[in-house]
N, C-alpha and C positions, 0 to 999 in steps of 0.2 A: 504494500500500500504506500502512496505517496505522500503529496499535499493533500489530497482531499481523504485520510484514512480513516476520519469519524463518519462523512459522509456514507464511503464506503462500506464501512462497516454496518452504518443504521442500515441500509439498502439491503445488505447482504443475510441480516436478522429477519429484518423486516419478510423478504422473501420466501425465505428457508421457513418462517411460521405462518405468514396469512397470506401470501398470493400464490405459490408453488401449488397447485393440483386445484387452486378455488375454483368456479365459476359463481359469476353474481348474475342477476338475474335483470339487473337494471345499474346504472351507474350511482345512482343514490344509495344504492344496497352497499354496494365497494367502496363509496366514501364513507359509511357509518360504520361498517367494519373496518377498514384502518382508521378513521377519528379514534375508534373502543380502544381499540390495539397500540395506537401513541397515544392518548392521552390517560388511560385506566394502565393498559400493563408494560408499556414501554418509559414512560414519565414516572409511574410512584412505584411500580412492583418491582419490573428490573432491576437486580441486583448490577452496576456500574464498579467496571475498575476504579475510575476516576475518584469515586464515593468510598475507596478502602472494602470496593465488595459489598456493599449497602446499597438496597432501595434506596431510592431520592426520598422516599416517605419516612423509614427509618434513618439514614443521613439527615433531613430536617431536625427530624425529635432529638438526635442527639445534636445538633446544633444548638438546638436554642435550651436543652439540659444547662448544655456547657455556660451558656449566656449566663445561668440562673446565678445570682449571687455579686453578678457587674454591679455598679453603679453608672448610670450613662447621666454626666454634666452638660446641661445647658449650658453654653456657651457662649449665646446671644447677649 
């Protein structure tokens, strides 16, 4: 993979589980199955290198764990 290897990569997921053997029935049908498919298991369930191997759902919670105990100063 090159420049473009997150591209790549999403395209190559993306395939491999919802369009490889699908047919849809109308074009409406194939946008609301891949909308489910990024926005439900590709955005919060996938587990991400990037995220230490964590959903983005469980990387959040422990983000903002960690926030717990900050003090954030106004500034202004």
């Amino acid at each position: 993979m090159g420049d473009n290897a997150v591209t790549e990569s999403f395209f190559h997921t993306l395939k491999g589980h919802v369009v490889h053997g699908s047919v849809f029935a109308t074009r409406k049908e194939a946008n609301a199955v891949l909308f489910d498919y990024i926005e439900i298991y590709y955005n919060r369930v996938r587990r991400h290198s990037a995220n230490g191997w964590l959903s983005p759902e469980a990387f959040e919670k422990k983000y903002f764990k960690n926030l717990e105990g900050f003090v954030v100063h106004d500034t202004v």
